[in-house]
Residue frames relative to the residue before (quaternion, step in Angstrom):
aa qw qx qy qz dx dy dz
X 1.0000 0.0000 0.0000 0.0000 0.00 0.00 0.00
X 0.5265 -0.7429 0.3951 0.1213 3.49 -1.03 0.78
X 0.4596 -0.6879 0.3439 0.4441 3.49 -0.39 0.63
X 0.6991 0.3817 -0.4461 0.4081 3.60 0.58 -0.31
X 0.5623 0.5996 -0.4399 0.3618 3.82 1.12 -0.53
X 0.4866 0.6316 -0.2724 0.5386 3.38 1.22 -0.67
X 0.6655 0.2781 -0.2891 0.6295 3.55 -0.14 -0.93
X 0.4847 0.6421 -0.4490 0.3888 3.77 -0.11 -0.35
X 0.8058 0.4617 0.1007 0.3570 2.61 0.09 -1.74
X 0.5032 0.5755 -0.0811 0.6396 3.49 1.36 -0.81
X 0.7795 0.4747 -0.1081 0.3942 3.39 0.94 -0.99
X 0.7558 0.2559 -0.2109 0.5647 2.89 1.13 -0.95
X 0.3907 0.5999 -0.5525 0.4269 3.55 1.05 0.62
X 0.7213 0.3510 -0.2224 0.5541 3.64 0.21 -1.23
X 0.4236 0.4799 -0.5341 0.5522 4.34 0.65 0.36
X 0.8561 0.3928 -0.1111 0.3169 3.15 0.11 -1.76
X 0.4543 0.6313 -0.2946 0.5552 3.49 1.94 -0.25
X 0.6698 0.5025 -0.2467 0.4879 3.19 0.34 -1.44
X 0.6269 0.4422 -0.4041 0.4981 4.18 0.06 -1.61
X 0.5559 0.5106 -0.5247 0.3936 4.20 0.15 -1.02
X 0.7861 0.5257 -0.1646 0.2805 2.91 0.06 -2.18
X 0.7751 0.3020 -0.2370 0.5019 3.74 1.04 -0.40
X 0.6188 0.4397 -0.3318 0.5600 3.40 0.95 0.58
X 0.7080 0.2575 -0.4233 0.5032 3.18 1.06 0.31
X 0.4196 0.5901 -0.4563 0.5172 3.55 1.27 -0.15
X 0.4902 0.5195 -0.4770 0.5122 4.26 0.85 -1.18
X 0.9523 0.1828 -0.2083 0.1278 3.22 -0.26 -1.30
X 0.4632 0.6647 -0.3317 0.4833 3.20 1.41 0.47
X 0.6549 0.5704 -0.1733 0.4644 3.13 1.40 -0.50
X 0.5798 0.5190 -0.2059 0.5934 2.85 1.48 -1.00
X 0.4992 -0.6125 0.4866 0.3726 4.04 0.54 -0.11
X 0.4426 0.6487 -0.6028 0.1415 3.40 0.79 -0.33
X 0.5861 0.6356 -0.3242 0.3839 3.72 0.71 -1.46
X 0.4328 -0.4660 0.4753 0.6080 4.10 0.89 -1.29
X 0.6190 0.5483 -0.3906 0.4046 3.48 -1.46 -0.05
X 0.7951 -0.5379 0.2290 0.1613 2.85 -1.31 1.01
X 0.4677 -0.6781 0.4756 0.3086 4.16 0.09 0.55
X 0.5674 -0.5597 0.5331 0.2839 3.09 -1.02 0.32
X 0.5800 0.3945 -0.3401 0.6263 3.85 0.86 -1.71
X 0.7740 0.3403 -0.3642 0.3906 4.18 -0.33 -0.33
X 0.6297 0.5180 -0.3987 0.4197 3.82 0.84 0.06
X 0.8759 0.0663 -0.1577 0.4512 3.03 -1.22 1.29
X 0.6841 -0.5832 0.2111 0.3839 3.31 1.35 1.45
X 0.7498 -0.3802 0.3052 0.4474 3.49 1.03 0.82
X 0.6902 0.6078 -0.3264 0.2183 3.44 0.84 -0.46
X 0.6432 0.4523 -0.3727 0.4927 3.01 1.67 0.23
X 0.1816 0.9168 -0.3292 0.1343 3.79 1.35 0.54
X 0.4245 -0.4391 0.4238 0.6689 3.64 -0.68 -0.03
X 0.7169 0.4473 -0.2288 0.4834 4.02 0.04 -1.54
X 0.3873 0.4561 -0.7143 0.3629 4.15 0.21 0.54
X 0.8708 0.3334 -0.3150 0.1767 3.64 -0.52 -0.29
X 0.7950 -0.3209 0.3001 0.4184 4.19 -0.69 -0.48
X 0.7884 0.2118 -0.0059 0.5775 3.14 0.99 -1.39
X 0.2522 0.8070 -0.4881 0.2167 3.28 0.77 0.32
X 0.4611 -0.7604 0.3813 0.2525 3.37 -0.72 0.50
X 0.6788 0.5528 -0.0141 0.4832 3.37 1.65 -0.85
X 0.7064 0.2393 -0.1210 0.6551 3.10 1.75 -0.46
X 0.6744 -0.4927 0.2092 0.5086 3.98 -1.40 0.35
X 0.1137 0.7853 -0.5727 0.2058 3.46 0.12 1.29
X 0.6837 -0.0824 0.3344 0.6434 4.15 -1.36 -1.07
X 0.4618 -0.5044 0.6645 0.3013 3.40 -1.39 1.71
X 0.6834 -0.3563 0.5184 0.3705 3.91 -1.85 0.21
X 0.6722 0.5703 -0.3538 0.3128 3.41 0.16 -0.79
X 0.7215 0.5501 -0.1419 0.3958 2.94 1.33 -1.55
X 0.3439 0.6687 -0.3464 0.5608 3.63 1.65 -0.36
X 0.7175 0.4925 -0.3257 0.3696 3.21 -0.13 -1.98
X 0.6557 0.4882 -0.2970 0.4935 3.82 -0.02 -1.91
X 0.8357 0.3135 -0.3290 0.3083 3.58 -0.02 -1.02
X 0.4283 0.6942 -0.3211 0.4813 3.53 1.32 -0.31
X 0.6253 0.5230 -0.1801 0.5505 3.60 0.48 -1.91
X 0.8315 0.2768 -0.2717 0.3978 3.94 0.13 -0.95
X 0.6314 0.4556 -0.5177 0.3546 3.67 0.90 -0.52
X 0.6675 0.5891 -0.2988 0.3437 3.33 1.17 -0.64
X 0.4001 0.5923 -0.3696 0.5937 3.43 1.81 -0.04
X 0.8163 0.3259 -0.2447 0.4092 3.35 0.34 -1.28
X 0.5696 0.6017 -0.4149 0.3761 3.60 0.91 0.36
X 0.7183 0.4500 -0.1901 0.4953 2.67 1.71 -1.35
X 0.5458 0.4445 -0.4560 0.5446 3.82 1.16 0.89
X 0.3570 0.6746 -0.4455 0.4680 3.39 0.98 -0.43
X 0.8386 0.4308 -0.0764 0.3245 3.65 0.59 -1.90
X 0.7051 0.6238 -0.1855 0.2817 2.77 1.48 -0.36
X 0.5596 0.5434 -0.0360 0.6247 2.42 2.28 -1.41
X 0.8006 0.2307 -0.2497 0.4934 3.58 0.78 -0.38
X 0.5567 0.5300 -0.3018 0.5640 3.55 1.31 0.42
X 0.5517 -0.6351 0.4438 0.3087 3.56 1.00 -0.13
X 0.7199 -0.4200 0.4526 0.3170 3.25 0.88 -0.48
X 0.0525 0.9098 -0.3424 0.2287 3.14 1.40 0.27
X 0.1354 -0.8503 0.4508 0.2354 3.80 -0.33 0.33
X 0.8115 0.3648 -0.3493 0.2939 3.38 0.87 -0.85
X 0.1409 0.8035 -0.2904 0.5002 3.27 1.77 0.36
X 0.7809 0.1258 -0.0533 0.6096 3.51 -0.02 -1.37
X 0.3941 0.6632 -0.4906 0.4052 4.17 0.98 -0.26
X 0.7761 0.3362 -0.0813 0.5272 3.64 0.01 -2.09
X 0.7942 0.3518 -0.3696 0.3298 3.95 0.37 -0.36
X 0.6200 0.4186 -0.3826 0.5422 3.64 1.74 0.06
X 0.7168 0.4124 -0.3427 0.4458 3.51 0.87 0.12
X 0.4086 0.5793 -0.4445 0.5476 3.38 1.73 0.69
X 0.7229 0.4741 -0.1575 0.4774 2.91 0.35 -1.76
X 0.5876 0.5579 -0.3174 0.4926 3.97 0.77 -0.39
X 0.7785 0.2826 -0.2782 0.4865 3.49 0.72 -0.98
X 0.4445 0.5420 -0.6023 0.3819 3.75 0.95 0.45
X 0.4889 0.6497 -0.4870 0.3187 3.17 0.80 -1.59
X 0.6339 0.6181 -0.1389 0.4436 3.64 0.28 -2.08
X 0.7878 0.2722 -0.2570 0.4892 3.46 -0.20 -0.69
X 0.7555 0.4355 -0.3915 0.2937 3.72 1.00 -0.34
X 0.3964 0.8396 -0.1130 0.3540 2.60 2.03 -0.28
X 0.7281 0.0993 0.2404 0.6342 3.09 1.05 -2.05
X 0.6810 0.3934 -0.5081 0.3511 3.79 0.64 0.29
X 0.7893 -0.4618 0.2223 0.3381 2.97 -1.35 -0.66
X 0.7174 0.2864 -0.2308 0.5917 3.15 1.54 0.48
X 0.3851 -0.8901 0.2414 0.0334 2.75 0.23 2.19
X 0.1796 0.9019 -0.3837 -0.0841 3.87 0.02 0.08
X 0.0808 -0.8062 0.4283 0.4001 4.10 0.50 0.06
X 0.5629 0.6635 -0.3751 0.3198 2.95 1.31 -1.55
X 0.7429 0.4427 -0.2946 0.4067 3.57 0.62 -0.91
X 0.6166 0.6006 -0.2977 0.4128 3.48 1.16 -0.76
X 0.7358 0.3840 -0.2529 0.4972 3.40 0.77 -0.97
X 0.4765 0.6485 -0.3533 0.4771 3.67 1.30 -0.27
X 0.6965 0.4453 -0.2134 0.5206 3.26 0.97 -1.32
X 0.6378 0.4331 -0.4412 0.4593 4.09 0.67 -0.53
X 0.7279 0.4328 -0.3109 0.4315 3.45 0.68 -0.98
X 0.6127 0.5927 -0.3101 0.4209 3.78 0.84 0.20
X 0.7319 0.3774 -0.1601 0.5443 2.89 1.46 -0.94
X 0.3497 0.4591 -0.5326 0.6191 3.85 1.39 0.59
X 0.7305 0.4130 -0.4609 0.2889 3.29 -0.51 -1.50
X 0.7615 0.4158 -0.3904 0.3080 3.73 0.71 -1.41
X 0.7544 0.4144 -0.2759 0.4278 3.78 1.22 -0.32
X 0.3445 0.4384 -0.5862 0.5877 3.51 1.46 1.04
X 0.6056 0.5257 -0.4808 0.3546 3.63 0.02 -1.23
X 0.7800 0.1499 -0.3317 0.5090 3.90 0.20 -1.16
X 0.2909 0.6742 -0.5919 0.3324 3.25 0.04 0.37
X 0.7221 0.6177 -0.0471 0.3078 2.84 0.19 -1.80
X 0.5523 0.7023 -0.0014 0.4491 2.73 1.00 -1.93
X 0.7695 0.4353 -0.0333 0.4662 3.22 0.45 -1.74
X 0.6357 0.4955 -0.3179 0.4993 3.55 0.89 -0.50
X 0.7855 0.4400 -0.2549 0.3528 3.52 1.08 -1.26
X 0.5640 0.4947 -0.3402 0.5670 3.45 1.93 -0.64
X 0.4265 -0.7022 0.4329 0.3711 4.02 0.90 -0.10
X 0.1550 0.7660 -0.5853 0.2162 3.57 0.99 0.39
X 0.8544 0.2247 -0.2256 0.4105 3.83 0.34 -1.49
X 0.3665 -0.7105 0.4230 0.4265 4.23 -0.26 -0.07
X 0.4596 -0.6709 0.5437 0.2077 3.29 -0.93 0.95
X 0.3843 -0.5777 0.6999 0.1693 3.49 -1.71 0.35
């Protein structure tokens, strides 16, 4: 056996150690097993809602989540554009993601504009961005 197969190998043991070791730690923690929750140990202070920004407690209204969500995922999806050249299916699956939030805040049951209109204007920027993109890597032909 080789010295890198080894290390290899070595590696994914202590990956494949480690994934065990936090899923069963999850579920012990979690009370399933008996014993005390986590959210109920040490008076709550380790809760979802123990901190500022929690989601569950008098943290960022929902809304505010949403907007920030909608843009990192914009900004990833310029990230891709610019360091991918311009890529299409890339910008394809993240404006037609990022479109059907828009939609769902729109028309489901949990209404949201701020987030909706966040989400149209995210999902231009990410298909100007490869645009763009495209022109400078010559992918599209100029006139």
């Amino acid at each position: 056996m080789s010295s890198s197969t080894r290390q290899d190998t070595v590696r994914q043991s202590v990956v494949v150690f480690s994934a065990v070791v936090a899923v069963v730690g999850a579920f012990v923690g979690s009370g399933a097993a008996g014993g005390t929750p986590i959210a109920e140990a040490a008076g709550g202070a380790l809760g979802a809602d123990s901190t500022l920004v929690a989601p569950a407690g008098g943290g960022l209204p929902a809304e505010v989540w949403g907007v920030a969500v909608v843009v990192v995922a914009g900004l990833v999806g310029v990230l891709l554009a610019v360091y991918g050249r311009g890529r299409l299916a890339p910008m394809f699956s993240l404006s037609w993601g990022i479109a059907w939030v828009a939609v769902s805040r729109l028309t489901g049951t949990l209404p949201s504009t701020p987030v909706a209109t966040t989400a149209i204007a995210v999902a231009a920027v990410v298909i100007i961005a490869t645009v763009v993109a495209r022109l400078r890597s010559g992918e599209l032909p100029r006139r």
